[in-house]
C-alpha positions in Angstrom: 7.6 -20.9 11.4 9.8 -21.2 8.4 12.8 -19.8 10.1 14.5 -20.8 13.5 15.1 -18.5 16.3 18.8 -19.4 16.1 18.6 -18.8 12.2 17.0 -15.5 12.5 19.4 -14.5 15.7 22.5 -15.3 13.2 20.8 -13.2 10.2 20.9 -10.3 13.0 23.9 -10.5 13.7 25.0 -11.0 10.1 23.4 -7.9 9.3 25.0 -5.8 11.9 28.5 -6.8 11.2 27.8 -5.8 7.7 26.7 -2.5 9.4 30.1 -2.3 11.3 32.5 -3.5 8.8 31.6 -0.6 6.1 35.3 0.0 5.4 35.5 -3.5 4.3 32.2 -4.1 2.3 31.4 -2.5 -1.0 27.7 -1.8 -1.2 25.5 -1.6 -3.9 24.1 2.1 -4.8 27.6 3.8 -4.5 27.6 7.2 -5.6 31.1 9.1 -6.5 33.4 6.3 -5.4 31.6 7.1 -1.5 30.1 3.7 0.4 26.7 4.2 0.6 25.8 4.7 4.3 24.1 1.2 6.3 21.5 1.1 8.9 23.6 1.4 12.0 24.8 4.8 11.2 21.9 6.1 9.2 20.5 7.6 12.6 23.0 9.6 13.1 22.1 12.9 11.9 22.0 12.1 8.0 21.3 9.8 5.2 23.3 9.1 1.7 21.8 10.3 -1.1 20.9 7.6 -2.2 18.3 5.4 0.6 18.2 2.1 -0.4 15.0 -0.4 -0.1 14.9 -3.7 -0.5 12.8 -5.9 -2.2 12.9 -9.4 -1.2 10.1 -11.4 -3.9 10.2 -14.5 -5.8 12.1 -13.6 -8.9 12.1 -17.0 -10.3 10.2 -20.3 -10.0 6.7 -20.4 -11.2 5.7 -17.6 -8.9 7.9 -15.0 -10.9 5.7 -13.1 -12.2 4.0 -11.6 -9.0 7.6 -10.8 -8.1 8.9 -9.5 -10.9 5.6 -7.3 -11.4 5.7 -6.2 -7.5 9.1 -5.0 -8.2 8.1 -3.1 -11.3 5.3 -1.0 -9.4 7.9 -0.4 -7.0 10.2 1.2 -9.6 7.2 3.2 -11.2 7.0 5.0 -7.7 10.0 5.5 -6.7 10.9 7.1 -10.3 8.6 9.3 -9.4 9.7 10.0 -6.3 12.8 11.0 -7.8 12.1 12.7 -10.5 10.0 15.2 -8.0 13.0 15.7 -6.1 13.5 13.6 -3.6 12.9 13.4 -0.3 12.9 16.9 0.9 13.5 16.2 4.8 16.3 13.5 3.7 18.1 16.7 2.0 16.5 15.2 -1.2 17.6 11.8 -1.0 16.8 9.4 -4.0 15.9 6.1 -3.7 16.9 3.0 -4.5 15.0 -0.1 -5.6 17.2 -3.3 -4.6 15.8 -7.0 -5.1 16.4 -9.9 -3.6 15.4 -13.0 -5.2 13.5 -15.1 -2.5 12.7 -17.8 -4.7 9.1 -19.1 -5.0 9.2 -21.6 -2.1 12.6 -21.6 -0.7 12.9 -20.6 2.7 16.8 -20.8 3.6 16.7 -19.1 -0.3 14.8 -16.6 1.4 16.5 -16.1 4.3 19.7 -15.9 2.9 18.0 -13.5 0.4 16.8 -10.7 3.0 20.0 -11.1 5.3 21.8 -10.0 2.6 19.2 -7.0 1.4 19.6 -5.9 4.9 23.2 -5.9 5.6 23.8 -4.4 2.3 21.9 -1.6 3.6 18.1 -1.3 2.9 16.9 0.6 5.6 13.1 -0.9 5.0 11.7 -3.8 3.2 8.9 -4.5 0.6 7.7 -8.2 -0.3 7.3 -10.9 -0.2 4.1 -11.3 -1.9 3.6 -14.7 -1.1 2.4 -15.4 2.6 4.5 -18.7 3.5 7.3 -16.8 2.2 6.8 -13.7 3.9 6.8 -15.9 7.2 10.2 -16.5 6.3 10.7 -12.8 5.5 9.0 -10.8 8.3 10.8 -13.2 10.5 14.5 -12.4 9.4 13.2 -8.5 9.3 11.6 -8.6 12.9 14.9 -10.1 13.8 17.4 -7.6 12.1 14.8 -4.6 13.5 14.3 -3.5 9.7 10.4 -2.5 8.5 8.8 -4.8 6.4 5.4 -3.6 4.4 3.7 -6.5 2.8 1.0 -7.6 0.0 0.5 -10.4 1.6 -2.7 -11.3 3.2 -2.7 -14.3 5.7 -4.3 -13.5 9.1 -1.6 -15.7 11.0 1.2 -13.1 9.5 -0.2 -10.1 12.1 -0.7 -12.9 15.0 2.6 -13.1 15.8 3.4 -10.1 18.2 5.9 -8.6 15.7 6.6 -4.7 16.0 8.5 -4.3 12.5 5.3 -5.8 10.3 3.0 -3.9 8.4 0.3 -4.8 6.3 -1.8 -2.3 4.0 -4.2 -4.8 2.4 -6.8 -6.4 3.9 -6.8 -9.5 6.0 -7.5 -12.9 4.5 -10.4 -13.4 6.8 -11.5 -9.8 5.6 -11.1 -10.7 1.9 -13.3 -13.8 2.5 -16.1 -12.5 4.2 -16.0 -9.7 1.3 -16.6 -12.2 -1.3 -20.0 -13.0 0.1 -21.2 -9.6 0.8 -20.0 -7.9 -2.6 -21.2 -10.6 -4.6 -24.5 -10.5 -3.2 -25.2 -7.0 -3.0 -23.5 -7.0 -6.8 -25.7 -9.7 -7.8 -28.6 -8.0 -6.6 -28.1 -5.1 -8.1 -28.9 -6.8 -11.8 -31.7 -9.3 -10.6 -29.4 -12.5 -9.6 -29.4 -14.5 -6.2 -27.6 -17.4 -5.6 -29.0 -20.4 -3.7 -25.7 -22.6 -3.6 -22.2 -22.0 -3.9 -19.4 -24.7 -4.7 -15.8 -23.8 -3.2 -12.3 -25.2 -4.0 -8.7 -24.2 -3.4 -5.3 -25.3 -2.0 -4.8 -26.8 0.9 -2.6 -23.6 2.7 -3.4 -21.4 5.1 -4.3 -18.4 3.5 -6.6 -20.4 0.9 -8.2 -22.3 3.3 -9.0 -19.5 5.3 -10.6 -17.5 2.5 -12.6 -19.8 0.7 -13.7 -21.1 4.3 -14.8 -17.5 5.1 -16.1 -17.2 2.3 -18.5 -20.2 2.4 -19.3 -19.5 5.9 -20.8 -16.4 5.1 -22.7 -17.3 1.9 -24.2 -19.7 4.5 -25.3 -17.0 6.9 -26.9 -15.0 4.0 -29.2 -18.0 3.0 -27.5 -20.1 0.1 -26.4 -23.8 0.6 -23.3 -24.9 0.2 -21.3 -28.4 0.4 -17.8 -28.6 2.5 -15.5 -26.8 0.4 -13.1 -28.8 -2.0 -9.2 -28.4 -1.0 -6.4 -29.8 -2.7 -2.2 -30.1 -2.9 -1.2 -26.8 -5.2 0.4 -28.0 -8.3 -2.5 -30.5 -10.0 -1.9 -32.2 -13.4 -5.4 -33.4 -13.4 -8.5 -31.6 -12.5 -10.6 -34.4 -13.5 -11.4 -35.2 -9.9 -12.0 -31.5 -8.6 -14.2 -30.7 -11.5 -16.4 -33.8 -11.2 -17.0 -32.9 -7.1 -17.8 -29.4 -8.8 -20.6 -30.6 -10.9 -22.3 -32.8 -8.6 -23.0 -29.8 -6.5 -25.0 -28.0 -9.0 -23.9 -24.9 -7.4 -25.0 -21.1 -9.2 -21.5 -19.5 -7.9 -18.3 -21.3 -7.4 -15.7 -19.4 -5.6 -11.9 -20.5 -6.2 -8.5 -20.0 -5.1 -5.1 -21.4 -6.0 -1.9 -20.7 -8.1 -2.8 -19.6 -12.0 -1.8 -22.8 -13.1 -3.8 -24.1 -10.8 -6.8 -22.4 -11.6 -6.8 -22.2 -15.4 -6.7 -25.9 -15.6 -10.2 -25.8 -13.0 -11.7 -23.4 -14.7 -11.2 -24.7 -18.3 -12.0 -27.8 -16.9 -15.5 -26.8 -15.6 -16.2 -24.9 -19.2 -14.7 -27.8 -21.4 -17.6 -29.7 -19.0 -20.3 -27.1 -19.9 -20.4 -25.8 -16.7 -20.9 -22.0 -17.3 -21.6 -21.1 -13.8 -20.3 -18.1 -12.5 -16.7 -17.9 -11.2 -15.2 -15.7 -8.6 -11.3 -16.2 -7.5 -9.5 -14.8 -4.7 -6.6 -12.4 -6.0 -3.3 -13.8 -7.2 -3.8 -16.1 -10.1 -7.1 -14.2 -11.1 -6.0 -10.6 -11.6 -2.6 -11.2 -12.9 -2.2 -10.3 -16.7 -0.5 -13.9 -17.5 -3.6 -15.3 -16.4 -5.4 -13.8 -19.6 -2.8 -15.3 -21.8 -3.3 -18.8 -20.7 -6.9 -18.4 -20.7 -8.1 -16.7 -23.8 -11.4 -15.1 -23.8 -12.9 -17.7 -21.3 -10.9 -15.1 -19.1 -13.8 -12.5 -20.3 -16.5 -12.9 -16.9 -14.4 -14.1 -14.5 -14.9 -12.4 -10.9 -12.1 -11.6 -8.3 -12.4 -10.3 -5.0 -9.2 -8.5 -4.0 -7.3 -5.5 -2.4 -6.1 -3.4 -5.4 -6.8 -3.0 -9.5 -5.7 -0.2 -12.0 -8.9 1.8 -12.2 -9.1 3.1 -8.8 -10.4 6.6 -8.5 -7.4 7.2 -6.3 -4.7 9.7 -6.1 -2.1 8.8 -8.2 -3.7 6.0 -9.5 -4.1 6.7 -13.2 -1.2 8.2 -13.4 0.9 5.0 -12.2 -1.0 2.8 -14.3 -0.7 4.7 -17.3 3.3 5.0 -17.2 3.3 0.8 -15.8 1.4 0.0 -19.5 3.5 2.1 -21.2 6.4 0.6 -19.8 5.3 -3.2 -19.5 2.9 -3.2 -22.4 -0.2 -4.7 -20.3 -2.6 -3.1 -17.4 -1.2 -2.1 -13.8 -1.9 -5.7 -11.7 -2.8 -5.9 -7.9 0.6 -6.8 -6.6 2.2 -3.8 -8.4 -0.1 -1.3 -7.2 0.5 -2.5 -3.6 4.0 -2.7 -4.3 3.9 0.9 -5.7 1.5 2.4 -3.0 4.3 0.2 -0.5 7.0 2.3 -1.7 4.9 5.9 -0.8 4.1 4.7 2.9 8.0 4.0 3.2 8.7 7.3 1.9 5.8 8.9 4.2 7.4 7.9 7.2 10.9 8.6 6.4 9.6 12.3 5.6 7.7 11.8 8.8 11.1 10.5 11.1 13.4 12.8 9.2 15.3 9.6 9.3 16.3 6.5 7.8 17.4 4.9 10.2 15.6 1.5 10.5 13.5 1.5 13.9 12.3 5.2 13.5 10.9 4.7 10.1 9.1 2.1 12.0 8.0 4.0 14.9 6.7 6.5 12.2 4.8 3.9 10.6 2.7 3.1 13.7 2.3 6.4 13.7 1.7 7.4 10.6 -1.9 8.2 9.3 -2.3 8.8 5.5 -5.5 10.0 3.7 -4.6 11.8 0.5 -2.0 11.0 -2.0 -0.7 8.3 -3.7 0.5 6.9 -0.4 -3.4 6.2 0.6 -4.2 5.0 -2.5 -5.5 1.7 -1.2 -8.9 1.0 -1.2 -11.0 2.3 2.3 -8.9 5.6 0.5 -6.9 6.0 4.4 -4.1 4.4 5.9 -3.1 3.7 9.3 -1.4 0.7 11.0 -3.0 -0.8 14.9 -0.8 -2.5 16.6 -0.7 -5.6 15.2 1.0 -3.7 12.2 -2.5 -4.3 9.7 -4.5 -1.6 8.1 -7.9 -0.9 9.8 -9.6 1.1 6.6 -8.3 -1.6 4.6 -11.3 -2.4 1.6 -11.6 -5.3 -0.5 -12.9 -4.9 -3.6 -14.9 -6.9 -6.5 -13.2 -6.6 -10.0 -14.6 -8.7 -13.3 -12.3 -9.5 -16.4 -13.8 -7.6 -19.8 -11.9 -7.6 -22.8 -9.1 -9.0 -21.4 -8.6 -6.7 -18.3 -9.8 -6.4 -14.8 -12.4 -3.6 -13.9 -13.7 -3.0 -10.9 -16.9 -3.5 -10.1 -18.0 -3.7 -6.4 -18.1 -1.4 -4.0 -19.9 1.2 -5.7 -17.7 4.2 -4.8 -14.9 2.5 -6.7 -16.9 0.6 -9.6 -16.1 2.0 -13.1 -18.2 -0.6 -14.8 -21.4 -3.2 -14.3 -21.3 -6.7 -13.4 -22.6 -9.2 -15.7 -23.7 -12.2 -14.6 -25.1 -15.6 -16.6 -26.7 -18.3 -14.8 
């Protein structure tokens, strides 16, 4: 645990000063020259105007991008949001996007980060994409008795007994075991089987658990496959990964890691004339950046994931469309689970009537979405067990062509064909 009971127990208490000092502290999001209201008296029959949310993500350091493009699908919705009016059993309360820059591996940054989100009022959180950092997060949140939703995916994340943590994408351990089955049943939907699959990635948690999965299930469905390959994130040299690689003349070779990570693998394995299929595990893989550094040896890469742009979901098209207009590139995974974050907050305000902290919570557990852009995840319905993760929650296969991501496994969501070279 990134965060000490005693830390987390002073961030609490940090926050609920700041929610009994308003006289004396000037929050952010004031409208007319009036304070906007902070969690300890939003339960008290009303809410401001304006409800604020917080987004605690890494806004700088070499994981910046996810954060910066979670917080710009969260902004797309809750636009919307606004623009419609509101939300109608808050007296048409706006909202309010806040960030909180959580650094990309940080934890006091972190801390210090979401303390302050919350005692400047955000009456729920959204972040913190990463999952060591979201330990850190979750853990200040549990604390202050504030909501987090998360796009993280680490299985250890919903272990931990917490009653203010909820998780709309699938598991890790989900994820992984998705990778064999969709890429089988994809494969053998155009004529290909794989006999033995290579796996690498970085030595965390939540890579080690996928690719792990991942190769444990490949095994079960009749392919071979060496102990997978892991490594300390931020390589220079790949030399040594890609020569393990090769000698396991593997016909899939599944891969995890930061994108700077995995472009230097990858173009080390084609620079070595290994043309071998390639499937990654979210992050680095479906992120637009990733398509910048790798040119069109980008074209044919695989992904498994939670989330992509060309869902046949409500809501879907019509957030990605105004995300490309605005950013000039496609809708990427984080920001759609950011954006679909930001509807589940709203859904269970509308649900509580509330926003105060711990009933927008109880009306998450509660809460069971199947229409709208709120359960526009894949599985299409959303719910939370106990553990605070999403039971429906579906995994899906996406494959880079012309320089975006399209999804391609399961078949209710495909929009386009595999292709696969051996």
């Amino acid at each position: 645990m990134s965060v000490s009971l005693l830390t987390t127990r002073a961030v609490r208490a940090t926050a609920l000063a700041a929610a009994a000092s308003l006289a004396a502290l000037a929050l952010a999001g004031c409208s007319g020259g009036v304070a906007t209201q902070n969690n300890a008296s939003a339960g008290s029959g009303s809410c401001p105007s304006e409800v604020q949310i917080g987004a605690p993500l890494p806004l700088s350091g070499p994981l910046a991008d996810f954060g910066n493009n979670s917080l710009n699908g969260m902004k797309i919705a809750a636009d919307d949001i606004n623009k419609a009016g509101g939300m109608k059993s808050l007296g048409g309360a706006k909202l309010k996007i806040v960030a909180g820059d959580t650094s990309s591996a940080d934890a006091g940054t972190a801390t210090s980060a979401t303390s302050k989100l919350i005692g400047d009022g955000a009456v729920g959180l959204i972040g913190a994409w990463l999952s060591n950092m979201t330990t850190t997060v979750s853990t200040v949140a549990e604390q202050s008795e504030v909501p987090i939703l998360t796009q993280s995916w680490a299985d250890a994340l919903s272990q931990r007994g917490y009653k203010y943590y909820f998780q709309a994408p699938p598991k890790s351990s989900v994820i992984g075991k998705a990778a064999t089955d969709y890429m089988v049943a994809a494969a053998k939907s155009v004529g290909v089987t794989f006999t033995k699959v290579a796996g690498v990635g970085p030595n965390d948690v939540a890579n080690t658990t996928q690719i792990n999965a991942a190769v444990t299930a490949f095994k079960a469905a009749g392919a071979a496959a060496d102990a997978p390959t892991f490594y300390q994130a931020g390589i220079t040299d790949a030399t040594p990964i890609i020569t393990r690689i090769a000698a396991q003349k593997a016909d899939l070779i599944l891969i995890s890691g930061s994108p700077a990570d995995a472009s230097l693998i990858v173009k080390g394995l084609r620079a070595a004339g290994i043309t071998t299929p390639i499937m990654g595990f979210g992050g680095a893989f479906v992120v637009p950046s990733f398509a910048k550094v790798m040119g069109s040896q980008v074209d044919g890469l695989l992904a498994v994931g939670a989330w992509n742009w060309d869902l046949p979901l409500d809501g879907v098209d019509k957030a990605a469309s105004e995300y490309e207009k605005a950013h000039g590139e496609f809708m990427p995974m984080e920001a759609g689970e950011s954006w679909n974050d930001v509807y589940l907050l709203v859904a269970a305000m509308e649900k509580a009537k509330s926003c105060e902290p711990t009933k927008i919570a109880a009306a998450l557990h509660d809460l069971t979405v199947t229409s709208g852009p709120a359960a526009a995840m894949p599985g299409g319905k959303i719910s939370f067990s106990e553990d605070g993760t999403n039971p429906d929650a579906t995994p899906i296969l996406t494959q880079w062509k012309d320089g975006k991501t399209v999804t391609v496994w399961p078949k209710e969501y495909a929009t386009a064909t595999i292709e696969l070279t051996k």
